[in-house]
Every structure is written in C-alpha cells, then in structure tokens.
VEXTOR-672474 format. One line per 3 residues: number of its first residue (from 1); their letters; for each residue x, y, z of N, C-alpha, C, O. Coordinates in steps of 0.05 Angstrom, whole numbers, plus 32768, in hexadecimal, padded with zeros to 4 digits. Layout:
residues N
NUM	A	X:Y:Z:X:Y:Z:X:Y:Z:X:Y:Z  ...;
END
This chain:
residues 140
1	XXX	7F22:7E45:7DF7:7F32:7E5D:7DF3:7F4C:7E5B:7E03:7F4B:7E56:7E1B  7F60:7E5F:7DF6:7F6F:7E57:7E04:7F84:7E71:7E12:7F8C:7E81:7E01  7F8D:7E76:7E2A:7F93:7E92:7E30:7FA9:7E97:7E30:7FBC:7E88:7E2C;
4	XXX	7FA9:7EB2:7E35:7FC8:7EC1:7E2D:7FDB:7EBD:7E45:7FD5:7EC5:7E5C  7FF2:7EB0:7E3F:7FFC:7EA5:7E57:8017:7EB9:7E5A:8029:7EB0:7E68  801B:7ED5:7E4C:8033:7EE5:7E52:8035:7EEE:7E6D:803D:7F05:7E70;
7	XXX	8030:7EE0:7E7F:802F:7EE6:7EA4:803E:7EF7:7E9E:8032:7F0B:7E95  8059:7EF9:7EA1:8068:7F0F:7EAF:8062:7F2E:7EA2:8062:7F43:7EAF  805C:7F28:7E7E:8058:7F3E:7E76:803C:7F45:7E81:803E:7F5B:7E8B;
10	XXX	8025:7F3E:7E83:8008:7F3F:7E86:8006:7F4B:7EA4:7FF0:7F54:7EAB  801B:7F4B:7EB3:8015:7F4F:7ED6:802B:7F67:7ED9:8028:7F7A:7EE9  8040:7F65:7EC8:804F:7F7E:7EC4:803C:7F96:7EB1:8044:7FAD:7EB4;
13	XXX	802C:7F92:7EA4:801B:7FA3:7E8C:800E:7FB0:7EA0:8014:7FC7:7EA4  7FF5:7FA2:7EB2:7FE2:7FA1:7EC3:7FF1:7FB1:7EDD:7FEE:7FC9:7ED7  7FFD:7FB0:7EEF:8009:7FB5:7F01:801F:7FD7:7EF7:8028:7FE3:7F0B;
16	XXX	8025:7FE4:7EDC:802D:7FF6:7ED4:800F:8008:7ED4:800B:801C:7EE1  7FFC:7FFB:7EC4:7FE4:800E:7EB5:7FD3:8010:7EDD:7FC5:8024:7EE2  7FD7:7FFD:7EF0:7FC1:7FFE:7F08:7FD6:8017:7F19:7FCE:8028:7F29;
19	XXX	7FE9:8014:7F13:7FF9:8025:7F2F:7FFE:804A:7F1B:8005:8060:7F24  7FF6:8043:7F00:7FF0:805D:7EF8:7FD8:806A:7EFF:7FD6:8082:7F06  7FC7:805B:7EFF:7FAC:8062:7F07:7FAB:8068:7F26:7FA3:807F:7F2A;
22	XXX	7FAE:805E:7F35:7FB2:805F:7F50:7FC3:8075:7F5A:7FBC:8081:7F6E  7FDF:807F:7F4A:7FEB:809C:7F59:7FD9:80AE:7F4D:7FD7:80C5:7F58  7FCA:80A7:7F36:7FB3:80C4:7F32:7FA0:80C6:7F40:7F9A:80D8:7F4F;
25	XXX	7F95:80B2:7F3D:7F7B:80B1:7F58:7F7F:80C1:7F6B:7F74:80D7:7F6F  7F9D:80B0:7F81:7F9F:80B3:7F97:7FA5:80CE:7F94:7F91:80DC:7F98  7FBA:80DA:7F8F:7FBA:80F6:7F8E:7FA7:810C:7F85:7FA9:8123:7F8E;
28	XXX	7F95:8104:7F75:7F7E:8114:7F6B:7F66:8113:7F87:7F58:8126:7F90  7F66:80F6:7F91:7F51:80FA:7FA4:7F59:80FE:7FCC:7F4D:810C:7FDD  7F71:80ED:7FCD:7F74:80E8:7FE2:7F88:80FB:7FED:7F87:8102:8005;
31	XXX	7FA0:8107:7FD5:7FAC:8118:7FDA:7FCD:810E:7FE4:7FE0:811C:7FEC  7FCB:80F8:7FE0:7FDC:80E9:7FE9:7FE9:80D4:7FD5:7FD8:80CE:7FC4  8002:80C8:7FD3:8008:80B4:7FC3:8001:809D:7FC9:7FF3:809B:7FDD;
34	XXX	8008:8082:7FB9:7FF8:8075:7FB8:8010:8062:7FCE:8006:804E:7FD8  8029:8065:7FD4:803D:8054:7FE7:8035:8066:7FFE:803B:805E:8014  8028:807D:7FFD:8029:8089:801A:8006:807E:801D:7FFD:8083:8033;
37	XXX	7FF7:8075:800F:7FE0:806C:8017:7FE4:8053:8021:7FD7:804B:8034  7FFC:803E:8011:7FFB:802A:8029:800E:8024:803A:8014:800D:8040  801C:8041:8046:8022:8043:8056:800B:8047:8079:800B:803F:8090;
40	XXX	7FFD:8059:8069:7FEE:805B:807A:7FDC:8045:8083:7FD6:8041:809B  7FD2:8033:8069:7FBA:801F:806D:7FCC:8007:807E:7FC0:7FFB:8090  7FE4:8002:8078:7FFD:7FF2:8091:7FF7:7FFA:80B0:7FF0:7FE9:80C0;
43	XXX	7FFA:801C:80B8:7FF8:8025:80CA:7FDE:8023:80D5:7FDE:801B:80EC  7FD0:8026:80CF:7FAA:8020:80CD:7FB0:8005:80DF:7FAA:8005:80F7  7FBA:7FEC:80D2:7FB6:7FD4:80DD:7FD0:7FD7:80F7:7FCC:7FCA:810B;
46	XXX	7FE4:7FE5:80F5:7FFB:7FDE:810B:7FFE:8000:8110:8011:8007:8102  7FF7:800D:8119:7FFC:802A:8128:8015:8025:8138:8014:8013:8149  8029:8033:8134:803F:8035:8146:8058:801D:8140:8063:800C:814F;
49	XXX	805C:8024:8122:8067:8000:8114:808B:8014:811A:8093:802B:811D  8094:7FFF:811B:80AF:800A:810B:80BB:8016:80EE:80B0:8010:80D9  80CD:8024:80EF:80C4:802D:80CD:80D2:8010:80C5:80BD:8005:80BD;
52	XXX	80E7:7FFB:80C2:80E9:7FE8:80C2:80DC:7FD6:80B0:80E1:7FCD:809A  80C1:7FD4:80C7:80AD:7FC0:80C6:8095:7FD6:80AB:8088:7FCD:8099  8099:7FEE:80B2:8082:7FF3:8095:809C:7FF6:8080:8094:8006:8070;
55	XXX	80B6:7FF1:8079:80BB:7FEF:8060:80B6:7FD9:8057:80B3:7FD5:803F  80B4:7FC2:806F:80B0:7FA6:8067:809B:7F9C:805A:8098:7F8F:8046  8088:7FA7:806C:8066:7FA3:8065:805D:7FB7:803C:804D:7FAF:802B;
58	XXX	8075:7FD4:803B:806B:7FDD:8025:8086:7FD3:8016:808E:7FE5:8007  8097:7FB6:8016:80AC:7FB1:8006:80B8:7FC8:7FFC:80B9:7FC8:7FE3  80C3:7FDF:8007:80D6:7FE9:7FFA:80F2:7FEC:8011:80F2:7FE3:8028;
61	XXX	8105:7FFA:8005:811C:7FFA:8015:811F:8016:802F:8117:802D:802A  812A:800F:8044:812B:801A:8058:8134:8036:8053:8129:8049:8060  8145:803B:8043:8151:8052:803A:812E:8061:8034:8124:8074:803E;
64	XXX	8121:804A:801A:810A:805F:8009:80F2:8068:8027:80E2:807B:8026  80F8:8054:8040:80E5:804E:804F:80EB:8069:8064:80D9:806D:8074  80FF:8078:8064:810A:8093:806F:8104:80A5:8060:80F3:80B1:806D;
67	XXX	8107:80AF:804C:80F6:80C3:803B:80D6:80C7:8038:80C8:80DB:803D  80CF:80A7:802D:80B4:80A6:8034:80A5:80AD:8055:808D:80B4:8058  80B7:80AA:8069:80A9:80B5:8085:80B0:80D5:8086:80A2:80E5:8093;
70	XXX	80C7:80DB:8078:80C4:8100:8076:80B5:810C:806E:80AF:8123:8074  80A8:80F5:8055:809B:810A:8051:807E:810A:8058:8070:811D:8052  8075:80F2:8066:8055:80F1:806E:8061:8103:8084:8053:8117:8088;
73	XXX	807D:8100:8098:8074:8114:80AB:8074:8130:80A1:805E:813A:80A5  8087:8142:8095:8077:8155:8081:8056:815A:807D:8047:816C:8084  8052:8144:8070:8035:8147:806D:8021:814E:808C:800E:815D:808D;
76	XXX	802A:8142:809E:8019:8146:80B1:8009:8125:80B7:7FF9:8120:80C9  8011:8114:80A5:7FFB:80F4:80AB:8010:80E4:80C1:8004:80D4:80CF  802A:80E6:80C6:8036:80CF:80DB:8038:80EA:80EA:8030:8101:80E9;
79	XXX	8049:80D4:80FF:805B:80EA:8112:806F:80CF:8120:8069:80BB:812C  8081:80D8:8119:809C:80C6:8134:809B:80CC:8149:809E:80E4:8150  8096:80B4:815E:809B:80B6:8176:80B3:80A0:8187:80BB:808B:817E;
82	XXX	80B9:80A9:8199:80D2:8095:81A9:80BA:8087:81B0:80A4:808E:81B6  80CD:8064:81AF:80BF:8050:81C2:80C0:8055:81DA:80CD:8068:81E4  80B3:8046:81E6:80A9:8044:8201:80BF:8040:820E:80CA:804F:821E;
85	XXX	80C4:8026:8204:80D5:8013:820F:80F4:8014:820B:8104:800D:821C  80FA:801D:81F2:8119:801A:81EA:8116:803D:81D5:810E:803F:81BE  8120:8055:81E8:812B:8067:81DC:8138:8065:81C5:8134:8079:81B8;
88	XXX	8142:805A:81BD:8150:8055:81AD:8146:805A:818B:814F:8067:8178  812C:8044:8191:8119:8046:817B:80FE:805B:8179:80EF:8066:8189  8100:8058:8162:80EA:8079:815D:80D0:8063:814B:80DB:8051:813D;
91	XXX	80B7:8062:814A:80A5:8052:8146:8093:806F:8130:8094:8087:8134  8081:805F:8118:8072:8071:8113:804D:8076:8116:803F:8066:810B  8044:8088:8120:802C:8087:8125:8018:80A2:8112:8017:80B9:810A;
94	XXX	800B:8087:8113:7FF1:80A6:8104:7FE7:80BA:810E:7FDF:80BB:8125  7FE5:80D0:80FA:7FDA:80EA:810D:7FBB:80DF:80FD:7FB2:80CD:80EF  7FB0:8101:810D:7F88:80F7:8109:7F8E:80FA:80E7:7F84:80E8:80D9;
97	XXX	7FA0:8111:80D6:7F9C:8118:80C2:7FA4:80FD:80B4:7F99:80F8:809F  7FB7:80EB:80BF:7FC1:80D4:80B1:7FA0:80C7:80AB:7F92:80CC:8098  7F9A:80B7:80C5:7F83:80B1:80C8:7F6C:80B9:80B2:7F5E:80A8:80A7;
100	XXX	7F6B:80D1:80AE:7F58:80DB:8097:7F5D:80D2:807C:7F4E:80C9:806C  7F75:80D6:807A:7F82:80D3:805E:7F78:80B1:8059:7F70:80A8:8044  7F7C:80A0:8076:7F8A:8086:806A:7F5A:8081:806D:7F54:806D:8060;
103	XXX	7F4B:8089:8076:7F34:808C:8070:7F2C:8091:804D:7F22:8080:803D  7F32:80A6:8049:7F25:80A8:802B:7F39:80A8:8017:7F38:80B7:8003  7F54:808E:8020:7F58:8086:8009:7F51:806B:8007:7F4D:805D:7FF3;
106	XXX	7F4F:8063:8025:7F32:8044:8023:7F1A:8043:8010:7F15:8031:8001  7F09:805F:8015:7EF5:8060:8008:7EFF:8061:7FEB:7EFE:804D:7FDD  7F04:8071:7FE4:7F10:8074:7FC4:7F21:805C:7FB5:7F23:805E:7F9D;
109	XXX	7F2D:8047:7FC0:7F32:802E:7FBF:7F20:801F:7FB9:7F21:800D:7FA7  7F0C:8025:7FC9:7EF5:800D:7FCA:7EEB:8004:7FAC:7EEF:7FED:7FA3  7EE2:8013:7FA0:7ED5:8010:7F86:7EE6:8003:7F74:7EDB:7FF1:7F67;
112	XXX	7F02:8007:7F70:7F19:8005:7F6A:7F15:7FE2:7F69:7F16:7FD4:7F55  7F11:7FDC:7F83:7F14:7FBC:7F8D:7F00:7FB6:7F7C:7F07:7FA4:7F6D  7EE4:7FC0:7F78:7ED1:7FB0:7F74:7ED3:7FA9:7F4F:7ECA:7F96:7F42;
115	XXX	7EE6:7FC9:7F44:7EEA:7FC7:7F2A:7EFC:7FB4:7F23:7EFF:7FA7:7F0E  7F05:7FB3:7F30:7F20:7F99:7F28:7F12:7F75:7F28:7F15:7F60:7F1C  7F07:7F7C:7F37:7EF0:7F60:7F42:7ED9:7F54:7F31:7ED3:7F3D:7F30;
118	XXX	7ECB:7F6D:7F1F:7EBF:7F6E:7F10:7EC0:7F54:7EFA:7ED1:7F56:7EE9  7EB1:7F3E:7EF8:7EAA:7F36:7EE1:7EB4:7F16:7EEB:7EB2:7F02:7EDC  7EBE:7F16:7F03:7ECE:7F01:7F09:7EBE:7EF5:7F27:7EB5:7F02:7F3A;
121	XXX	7EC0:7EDA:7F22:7EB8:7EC9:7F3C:7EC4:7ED1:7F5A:7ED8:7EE0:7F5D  7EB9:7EC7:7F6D:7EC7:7ED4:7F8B:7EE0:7EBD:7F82:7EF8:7EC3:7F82  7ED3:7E9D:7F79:7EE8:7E89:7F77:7F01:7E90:7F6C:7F18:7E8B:7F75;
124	XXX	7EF7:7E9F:7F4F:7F0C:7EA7:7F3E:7F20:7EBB:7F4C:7F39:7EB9:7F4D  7F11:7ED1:7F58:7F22:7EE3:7F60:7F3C:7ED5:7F78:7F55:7ED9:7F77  7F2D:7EC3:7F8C:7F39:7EB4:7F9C:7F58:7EA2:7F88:7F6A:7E99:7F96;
127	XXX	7F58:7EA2:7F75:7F6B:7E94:7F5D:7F7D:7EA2:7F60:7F94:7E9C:7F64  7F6F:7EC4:7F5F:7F86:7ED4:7F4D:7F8B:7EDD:7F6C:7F9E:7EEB:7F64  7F8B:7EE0:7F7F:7F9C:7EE4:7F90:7FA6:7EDA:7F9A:7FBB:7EE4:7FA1;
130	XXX	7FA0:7EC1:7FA2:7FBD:7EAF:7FA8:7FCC:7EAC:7F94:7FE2:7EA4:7F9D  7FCD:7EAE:7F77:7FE4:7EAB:7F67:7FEE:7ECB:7F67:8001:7ECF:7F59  7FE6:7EDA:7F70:7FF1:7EF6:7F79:8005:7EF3:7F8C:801C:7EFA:7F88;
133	XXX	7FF9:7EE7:7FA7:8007:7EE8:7FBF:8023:7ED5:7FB2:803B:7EDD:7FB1  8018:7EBC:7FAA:8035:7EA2:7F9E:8049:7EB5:7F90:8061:7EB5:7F96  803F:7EC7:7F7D:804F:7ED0:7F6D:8061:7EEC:7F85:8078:7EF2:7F7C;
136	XXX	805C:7EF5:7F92:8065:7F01:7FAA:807C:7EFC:7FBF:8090:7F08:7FC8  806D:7EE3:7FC1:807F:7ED3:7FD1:8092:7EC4:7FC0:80A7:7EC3:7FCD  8096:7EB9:7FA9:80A7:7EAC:7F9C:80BD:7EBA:7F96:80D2:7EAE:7F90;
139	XX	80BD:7EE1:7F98:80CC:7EED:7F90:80D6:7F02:7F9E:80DC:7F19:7F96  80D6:7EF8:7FB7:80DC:7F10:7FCD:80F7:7F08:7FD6:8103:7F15:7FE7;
END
C-alpha cells in the first residue's frame, strides 16, 4: 500500500483539527488556553524564566509574549518579579494557582498523548517524532 505522501497538507490538516480540539478541551477543562498551558508547562520545567526565553521555548513573538503574560497575570497563574541580580529585569514565576492550572492540564493531556499513540509502535512513534522535531528545526 502505498502512502499518502501530501506532508505539508496532512500535518497542516492534523495540526488545524488537534489545536481545535485542544482550545476546547483546555478551556472546557482546565480553564485556561492551550498557549497559556504551555506557558505554564515551560514554567513548570524553568520557574522564574525570562519572558524572552518563554516566547522562545512557546515560538511566538515578544510583542504576543507581553499580552500573553497580562493576561496569565490577570488571571492570577504568573506573577513578575525583579531579578535578584540585575533590577533591570523582571523574570516570570508561578503562583500556587499557576501551579494548579499547569497540574490538571497535565492530567487532562495525558489521555490525549495516549490517543494520539494509539495503534502505533513505541518504534513507530519514535519515527514520527523525530521527523516532527526535523521538520521544526528545518523551519525555524
């Protein structure tokens, strides 16, 4: 059998219909969007990043990376604080409510991972993510 090789259309198709699914989810369950969930799940691994360094980590632009911190601080999940070291810079950290949020939108993810995974080898899956990451990196 020979397969459908429309990559760009097939990962652009997939990647429209998953990130529709995901702002419903996320907002229906977690309460939260789905760029401020991995905002948070960023902060989870680096607490106290630069906003900078999380527009980098969530690829969008610094400008979108200032609205997006108004409004988790709004929400109550970051909070800005001055560095330590250089006044100058303001760093972002999770509050407990961040913390919660970036909790049960892990859990509610989870299944998510396992549905996507479904039907496919660990080997296979190991395929499709490094030609994920390649295709990432080829176009950054």
């Amino acid at each position: 059998m020979e397969s459908d090789r429309r990559y760009v259309y097939l990962l652009n198709t997939a990647q429209k219909r998953l990130h529709r699914h995901l702002e419903q989810h996320a907002e229906r369950h977690a309460g939260i969007s789905v760029v401020q969930a991995g905002a948070l799940f960023a902060l989870v691994r680096q607490d106290g990043a630069l906003s900078g360094e999380l527009a980098a980590t969530l690829d969008i632009a610094p400008s979108a990376m200032t609205g997006l911190a108004d409004r988790m601080l709004r929400a109550g999940l970051i909070e800005r604080r001055v560095d330590a070291l250089d006044k100058r810079i303001n760093r972002l950290w999770l509050t407990e409510r961040g913390r919660a949020a970036a909790t049960t939108a892990q859990h509610e993810l989870a299944p998510l991972n396992r549905k996507l995974s479904e039907g496919f080898t660990e080997d296979e899956m190991h395929v499709v993510a490094r030609w994920l990451s390649a295709v990432g990196q080829r176009f950054s």
